[in-house]
ZASE-491474 format. One record per residue (C-alpha): residue in one letter; residue number from 1; x, y, z. Coordinates in steps of 0.02 Angstrom, whole numbers. Layout:
! ZASE-491474
<atom><type>A</type><seq>NUM</seq><x>X</x><y>Y</y><z>Z</z></atom>
...
END
This chain:
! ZASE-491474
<atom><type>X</type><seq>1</seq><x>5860</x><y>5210</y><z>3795</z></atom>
<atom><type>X</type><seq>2</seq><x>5878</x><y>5077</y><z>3880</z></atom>
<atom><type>X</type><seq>3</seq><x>6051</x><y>4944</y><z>3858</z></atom>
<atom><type>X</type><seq>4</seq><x>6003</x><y>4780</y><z>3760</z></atom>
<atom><type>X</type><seq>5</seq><x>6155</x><y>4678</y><z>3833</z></atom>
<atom><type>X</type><seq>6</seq><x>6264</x><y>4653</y><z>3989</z></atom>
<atom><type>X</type><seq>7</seq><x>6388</x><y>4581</y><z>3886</z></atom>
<atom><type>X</type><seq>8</seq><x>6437</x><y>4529</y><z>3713</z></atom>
<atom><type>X</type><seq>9</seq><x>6402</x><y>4354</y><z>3670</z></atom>
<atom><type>X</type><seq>10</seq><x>6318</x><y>4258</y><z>3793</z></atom>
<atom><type>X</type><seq>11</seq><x>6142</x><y>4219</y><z>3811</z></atom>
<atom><type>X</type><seq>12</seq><x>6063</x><y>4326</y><z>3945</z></atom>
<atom><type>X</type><seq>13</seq><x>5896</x><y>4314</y><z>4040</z></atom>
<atom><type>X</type><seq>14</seq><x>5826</x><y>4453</y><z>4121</z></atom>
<atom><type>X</type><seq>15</seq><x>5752</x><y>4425</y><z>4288</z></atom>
<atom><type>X</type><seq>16</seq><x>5604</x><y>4532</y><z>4417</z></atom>
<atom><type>X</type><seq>17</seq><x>5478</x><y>4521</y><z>4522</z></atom>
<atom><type>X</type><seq>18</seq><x>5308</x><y>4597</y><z>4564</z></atom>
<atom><type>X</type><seq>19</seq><x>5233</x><y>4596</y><z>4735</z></atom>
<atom><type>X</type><seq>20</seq><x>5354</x><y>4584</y><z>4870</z></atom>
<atom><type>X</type><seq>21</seq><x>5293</x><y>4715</y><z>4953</z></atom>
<atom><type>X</type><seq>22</seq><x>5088</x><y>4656</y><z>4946</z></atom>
<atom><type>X</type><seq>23</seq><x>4987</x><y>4618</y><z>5100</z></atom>
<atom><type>X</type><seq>24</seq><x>4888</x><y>4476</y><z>5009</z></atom>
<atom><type>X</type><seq>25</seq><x>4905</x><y>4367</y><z>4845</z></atom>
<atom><type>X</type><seq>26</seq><x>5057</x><y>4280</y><z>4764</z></atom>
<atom><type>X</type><seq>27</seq><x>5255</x><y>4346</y><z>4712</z></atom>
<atom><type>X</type><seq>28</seq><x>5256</x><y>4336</y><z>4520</z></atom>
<atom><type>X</type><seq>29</seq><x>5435</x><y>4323</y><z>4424</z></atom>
<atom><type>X</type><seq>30</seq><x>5473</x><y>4324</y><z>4250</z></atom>
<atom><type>X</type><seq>31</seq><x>5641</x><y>4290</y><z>4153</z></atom>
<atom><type>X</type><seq>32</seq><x>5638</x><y>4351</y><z>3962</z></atom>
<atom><type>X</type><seq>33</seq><x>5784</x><y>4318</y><z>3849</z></atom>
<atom><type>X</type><seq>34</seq><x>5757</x><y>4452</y><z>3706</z></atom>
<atom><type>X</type><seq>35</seq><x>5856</x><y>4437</y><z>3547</z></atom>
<atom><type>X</type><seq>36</seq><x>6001</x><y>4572</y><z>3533</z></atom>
<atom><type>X</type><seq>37</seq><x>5898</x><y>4662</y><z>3402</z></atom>
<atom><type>X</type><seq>38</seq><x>5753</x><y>4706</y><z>3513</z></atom>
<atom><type>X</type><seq>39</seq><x>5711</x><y>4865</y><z>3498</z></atom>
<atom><type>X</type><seq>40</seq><x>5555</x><y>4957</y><z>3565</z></atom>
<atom><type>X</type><seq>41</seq><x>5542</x><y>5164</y><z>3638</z></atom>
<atom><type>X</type><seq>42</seq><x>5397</x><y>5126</y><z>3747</z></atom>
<atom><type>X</type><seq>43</seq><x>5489</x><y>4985</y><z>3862</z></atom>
<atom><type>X</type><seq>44</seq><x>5533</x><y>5038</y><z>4037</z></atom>
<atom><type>X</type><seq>45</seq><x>5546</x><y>4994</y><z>4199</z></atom>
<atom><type>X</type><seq>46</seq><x>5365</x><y>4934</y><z>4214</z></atom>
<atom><type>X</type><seq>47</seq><x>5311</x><y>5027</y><z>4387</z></atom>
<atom><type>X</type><seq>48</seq><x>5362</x><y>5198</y><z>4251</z></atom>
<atom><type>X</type><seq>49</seq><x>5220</x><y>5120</y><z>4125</z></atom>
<atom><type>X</type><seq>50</seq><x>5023</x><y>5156</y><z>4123</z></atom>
<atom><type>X</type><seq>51</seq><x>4923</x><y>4970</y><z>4146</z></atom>
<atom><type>X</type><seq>52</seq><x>4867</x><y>5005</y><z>3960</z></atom>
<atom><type>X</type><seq>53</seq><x>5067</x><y>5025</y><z>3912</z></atom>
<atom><type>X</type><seq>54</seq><x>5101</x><y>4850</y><z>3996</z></atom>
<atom><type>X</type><seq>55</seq><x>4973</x><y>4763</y><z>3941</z></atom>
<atom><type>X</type><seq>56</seq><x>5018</x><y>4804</y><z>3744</z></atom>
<atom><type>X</type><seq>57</seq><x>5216</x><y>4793</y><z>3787</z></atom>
<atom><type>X</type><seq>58</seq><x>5166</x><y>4627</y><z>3864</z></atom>
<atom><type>X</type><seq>59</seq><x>5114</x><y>4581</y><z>3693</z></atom>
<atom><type>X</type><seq>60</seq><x>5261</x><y>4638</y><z>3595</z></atom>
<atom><type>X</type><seq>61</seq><x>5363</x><y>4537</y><z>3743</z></atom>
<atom><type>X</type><seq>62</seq><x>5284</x><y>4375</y><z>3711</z></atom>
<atom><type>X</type><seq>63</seq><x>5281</x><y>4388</y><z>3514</z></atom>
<atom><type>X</type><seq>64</seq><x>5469</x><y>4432</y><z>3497</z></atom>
<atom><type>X</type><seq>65</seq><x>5548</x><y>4372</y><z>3653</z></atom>
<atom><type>X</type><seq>66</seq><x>5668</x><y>4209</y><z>3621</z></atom>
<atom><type>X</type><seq>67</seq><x>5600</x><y>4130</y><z>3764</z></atom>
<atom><type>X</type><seq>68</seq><x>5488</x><y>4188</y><z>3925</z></atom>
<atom><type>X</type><seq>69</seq><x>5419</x><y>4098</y><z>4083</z></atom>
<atom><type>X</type><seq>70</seq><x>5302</x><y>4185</y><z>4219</z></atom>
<atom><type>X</type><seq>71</seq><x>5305</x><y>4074</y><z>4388</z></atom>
<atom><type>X</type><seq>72</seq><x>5215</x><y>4105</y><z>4548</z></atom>
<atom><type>X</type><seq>73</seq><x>5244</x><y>4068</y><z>4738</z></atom>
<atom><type>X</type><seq>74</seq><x>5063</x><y>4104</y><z>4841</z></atom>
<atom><type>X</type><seq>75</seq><x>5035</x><y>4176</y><z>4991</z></atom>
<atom><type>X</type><seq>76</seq><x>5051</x><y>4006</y><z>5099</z></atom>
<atom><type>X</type><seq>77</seq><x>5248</x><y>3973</y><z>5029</z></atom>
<atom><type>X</type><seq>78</seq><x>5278</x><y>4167</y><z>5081</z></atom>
<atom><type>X</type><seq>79</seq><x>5218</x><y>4134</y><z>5258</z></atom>
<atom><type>X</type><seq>80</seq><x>5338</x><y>3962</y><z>5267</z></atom>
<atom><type>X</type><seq>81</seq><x>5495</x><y>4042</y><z>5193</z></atom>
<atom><type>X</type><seq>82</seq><x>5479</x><y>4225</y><z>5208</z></atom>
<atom><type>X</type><seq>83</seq><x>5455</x><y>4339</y><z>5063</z></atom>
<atom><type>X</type><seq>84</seq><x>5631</x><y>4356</y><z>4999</z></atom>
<atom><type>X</type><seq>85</seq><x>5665</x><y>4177</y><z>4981</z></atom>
<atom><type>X</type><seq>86</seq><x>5498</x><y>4185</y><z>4907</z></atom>
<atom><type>X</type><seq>87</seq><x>5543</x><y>4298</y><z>4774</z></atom>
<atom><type>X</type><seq>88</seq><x>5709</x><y>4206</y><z>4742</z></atom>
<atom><type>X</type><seq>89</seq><x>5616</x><y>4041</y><z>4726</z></atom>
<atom><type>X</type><seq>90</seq><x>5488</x><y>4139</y><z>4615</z></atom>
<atom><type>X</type><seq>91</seq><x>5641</x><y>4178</y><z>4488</z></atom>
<atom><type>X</type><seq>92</seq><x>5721</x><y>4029</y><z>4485</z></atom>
<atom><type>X</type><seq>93</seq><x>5590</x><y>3956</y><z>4458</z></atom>
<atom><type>X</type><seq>94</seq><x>5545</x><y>4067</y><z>4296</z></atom>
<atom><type>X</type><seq>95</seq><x>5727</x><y>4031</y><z>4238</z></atom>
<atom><type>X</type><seq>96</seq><x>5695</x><y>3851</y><z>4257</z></atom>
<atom><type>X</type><seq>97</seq><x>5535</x><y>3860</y><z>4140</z></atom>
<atom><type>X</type><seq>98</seq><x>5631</x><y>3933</y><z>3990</z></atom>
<atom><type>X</type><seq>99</seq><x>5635</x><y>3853</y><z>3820</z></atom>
<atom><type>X</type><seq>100</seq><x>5809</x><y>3921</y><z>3824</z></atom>
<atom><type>X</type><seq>101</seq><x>5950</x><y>3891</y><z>3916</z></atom>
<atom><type>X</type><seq>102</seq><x>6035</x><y>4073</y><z>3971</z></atom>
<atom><type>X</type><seq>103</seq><x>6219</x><y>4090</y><z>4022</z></atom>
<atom><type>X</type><seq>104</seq><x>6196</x><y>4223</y><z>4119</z></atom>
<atom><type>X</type><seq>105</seq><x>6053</x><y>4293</y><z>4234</z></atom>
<atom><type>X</type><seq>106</seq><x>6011</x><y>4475</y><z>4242</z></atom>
<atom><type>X</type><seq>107</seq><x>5927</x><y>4514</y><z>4417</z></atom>
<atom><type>X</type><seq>108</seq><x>5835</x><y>4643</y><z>4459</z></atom>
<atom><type>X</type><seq>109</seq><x>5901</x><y>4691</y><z>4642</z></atom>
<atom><type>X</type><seq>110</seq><x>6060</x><y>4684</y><z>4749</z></atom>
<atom><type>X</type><seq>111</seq><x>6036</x><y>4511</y><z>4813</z></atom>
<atom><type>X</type><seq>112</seq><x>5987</x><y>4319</y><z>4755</z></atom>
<atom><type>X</type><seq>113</seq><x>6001</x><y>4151</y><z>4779</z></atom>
<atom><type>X</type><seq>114</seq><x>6044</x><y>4039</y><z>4646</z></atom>
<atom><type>X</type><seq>115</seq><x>5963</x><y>3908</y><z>4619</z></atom>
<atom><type>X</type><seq>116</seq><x>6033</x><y>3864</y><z>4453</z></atom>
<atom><type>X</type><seq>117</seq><x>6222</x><y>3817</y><z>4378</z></atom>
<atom><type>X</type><seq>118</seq><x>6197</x><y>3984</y><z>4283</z></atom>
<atom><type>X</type><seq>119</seq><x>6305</x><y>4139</y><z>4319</z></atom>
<atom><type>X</type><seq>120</seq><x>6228</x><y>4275</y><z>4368</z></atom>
<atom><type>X</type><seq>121</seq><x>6233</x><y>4476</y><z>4419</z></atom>
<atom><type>X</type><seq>122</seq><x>6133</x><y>4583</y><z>4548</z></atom>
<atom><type>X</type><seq>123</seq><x>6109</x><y>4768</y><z>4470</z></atom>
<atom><type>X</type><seq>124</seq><x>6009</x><y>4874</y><z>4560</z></atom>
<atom><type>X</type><seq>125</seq><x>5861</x><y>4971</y><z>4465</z></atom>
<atom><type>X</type><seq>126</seq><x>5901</x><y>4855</y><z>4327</z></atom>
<atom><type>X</type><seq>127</seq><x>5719</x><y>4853</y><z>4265</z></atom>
<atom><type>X</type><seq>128</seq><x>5776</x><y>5060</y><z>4229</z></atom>
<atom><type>X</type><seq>129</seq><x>5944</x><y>4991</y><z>4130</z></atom>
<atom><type>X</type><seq>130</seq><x>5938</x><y>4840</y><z>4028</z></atom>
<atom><type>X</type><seq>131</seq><x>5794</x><y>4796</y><z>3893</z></atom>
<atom><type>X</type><seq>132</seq><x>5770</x><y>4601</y><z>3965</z></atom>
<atom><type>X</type><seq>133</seq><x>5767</x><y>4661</y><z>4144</z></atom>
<atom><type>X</type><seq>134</seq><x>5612</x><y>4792</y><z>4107</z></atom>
<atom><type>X</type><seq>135</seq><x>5546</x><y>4656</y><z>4016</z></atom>
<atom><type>X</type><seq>136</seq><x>5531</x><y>4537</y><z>4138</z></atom>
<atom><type>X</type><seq>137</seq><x>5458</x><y>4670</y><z>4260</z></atom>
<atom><type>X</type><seq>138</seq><x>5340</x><y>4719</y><z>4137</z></atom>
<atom><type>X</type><seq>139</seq><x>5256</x><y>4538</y><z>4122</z></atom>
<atom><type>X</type><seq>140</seq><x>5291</x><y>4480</y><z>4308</z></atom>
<atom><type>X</type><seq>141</seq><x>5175</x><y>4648</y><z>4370</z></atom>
<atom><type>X</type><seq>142</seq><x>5054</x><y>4644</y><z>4214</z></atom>
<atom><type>X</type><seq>143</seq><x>5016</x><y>4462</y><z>4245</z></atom>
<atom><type>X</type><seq>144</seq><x>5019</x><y>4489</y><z>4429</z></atom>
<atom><type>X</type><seq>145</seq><x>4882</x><y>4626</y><z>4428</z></atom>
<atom><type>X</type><seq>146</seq><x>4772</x><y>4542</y><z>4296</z></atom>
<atom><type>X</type><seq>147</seq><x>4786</x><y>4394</y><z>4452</z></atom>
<atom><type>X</type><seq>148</seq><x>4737</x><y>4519</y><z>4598</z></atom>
<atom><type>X</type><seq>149</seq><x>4579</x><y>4578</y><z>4484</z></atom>
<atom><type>X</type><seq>150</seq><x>4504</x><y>4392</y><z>4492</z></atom>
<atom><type>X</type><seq>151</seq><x>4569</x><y>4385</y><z>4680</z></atom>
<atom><type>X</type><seq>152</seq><x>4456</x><y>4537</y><z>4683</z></atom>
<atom><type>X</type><seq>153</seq><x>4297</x><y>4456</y><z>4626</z></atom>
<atom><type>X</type><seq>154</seq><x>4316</x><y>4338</y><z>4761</z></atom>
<atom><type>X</type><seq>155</seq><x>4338</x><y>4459</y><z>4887</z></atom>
<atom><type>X</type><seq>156</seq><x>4281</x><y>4629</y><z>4840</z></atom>
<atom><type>X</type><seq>157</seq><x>4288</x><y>4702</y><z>5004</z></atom>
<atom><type>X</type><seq>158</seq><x>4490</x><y>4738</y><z>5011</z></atom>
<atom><type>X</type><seq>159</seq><x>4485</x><y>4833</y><z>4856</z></atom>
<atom><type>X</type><seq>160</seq><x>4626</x><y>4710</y><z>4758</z></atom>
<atom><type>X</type><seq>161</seq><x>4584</x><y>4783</y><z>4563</z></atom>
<atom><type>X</type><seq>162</seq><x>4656</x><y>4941</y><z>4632</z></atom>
<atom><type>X</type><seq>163</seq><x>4770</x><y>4929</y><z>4774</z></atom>
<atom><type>X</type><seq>164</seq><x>4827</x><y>4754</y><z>4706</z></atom>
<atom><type>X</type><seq>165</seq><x>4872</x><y>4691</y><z>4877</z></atom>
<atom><type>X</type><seq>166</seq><x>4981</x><y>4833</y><z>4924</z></atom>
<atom><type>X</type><seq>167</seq><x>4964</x><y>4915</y><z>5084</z></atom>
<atom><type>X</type><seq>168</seq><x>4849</x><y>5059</y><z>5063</z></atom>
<atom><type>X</type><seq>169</seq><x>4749</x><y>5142</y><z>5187</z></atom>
<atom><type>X</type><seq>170</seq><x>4590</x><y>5061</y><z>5138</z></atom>
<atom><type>X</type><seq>171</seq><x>4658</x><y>4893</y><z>5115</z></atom>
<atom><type>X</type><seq>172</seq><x>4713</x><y>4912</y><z>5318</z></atom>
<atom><type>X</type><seq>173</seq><x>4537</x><y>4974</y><z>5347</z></atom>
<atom><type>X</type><seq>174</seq><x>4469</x><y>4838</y><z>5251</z></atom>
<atom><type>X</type><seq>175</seq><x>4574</x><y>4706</y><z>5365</z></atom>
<atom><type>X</type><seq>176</seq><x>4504</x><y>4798</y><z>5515</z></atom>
<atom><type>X</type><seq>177</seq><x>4313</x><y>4790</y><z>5468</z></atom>
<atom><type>X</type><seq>178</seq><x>4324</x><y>4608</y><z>5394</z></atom>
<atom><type>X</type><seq>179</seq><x>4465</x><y>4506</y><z>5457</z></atom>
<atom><type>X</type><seq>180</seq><x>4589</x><y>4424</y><z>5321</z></atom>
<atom><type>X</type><seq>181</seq><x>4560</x><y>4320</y><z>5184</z></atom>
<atom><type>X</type><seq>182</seq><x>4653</x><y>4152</y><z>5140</z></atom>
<atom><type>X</type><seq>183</seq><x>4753</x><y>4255</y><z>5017</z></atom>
<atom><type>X</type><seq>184</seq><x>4829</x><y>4358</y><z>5148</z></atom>
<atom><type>X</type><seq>185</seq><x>5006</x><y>4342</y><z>5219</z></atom>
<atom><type>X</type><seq>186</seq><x>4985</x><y>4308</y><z>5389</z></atom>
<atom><type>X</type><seq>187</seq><x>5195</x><y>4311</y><z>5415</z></atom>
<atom><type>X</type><seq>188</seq><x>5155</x><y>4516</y><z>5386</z></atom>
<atom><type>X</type><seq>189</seq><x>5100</x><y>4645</y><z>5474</z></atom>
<atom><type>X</type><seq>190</seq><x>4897</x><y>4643</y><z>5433</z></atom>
<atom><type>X</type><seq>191</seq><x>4863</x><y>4754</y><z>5576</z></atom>
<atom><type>X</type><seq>192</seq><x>4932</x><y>4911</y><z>5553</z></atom>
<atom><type>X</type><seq>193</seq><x>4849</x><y>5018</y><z>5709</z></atom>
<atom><type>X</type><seq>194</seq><x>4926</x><y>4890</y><z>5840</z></atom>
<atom><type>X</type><seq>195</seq><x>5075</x><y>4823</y><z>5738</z></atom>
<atom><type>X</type><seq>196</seq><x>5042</x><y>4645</y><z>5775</z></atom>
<atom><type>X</type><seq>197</seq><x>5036</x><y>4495</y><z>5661</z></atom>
<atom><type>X</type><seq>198</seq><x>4870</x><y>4396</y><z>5635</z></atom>
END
């Protein structure tokens, strides 16, 4: 089961990401500030969860959640700042959408840069320890891949509705036979036979 608070009585915000490690498309971040009676079996660290788990915790997230944001940085930002200040822009920028003001950020990880006046504390695997950590993992990958599936009408030729934009052996092939799309990260790797960047 996983721990509803990091501390007693202050207002917490749990923080993630989904996508750092994609070839193509956008870092998604969510912060979710979940009352202290939240309760629910099924959440998890969301990479643990089926799509069809997600998707319905995603639900029970948004209904009962004191306050959510989702925020996105795209491809193009990644390639300017790299893709860890990226993802730290992507969460601060969540935590600056809430209805809510937290006192103290949760982050998933062992590193961040604040953005914010609001304390904060690193805890790696956090989306496997604390209810508003999962939570916000759960909605930054669920909205993420329902993202990569449109991508994928666009461009059906990578294979985005199941690879999502990670790095799989077809999505390298892919990149081989047709070049990269405008959703790519051209700051990574694209080329993985001959290691160089496009």
């Amino acid at each position: 089961m996983l721990l509803s608070q990091y501390t007693e009585n202050k207002i917490e915000a749990g923080c993630d990401e989904a996508g750092r490690g994609c070839l193509a498309g956008p870092v998604f971040a969510a912060a979710v500030i979940l009352p202290k009676s939240f309760a629910n079996e099924l959440l998890n660290d969301s990479k643990k969860l089926t799509p069809k788990q997600r998707l319905m915790l995603r639900e029970v997230i948004e209904k009962e959640a004191l306050a959510w944001a989702v925020s996105v940085v795209d491809n193009n930002e990644i390639d300017k700042i790299n893709i860890l200040n990226a993802s730290f822009l992507a969460m601060n920028k969540a935590v600056q959408m809430l209805d809510i003001q937290p006192e103290l950020l949760l982050i998933d990880g062992n590193r961040f840069k604040n953005q914010t006046d609001i304390e904060y504390k690193c805890i790696v695997k956090g989306d496997a320890l604390y209810q508003s950590i999962a939570a916000a993992s759960i909605l930054a990958k669920s909205y993420r891949d329902d993202y990569m599936i449109k991508l994928h009408e666009e461009y059906p030729c990578y294979g985005w509705d199941s690879n999502k934009g990670y790095p799989t052996a077809k999505h390298y092939e892919a990149i081989h036979e047709n070049g990269i799309s405008p959703y790519h990260r051209k700051s990574f790797a694209l080329n993985k036979q001959l290691e160089i960047q496009f």
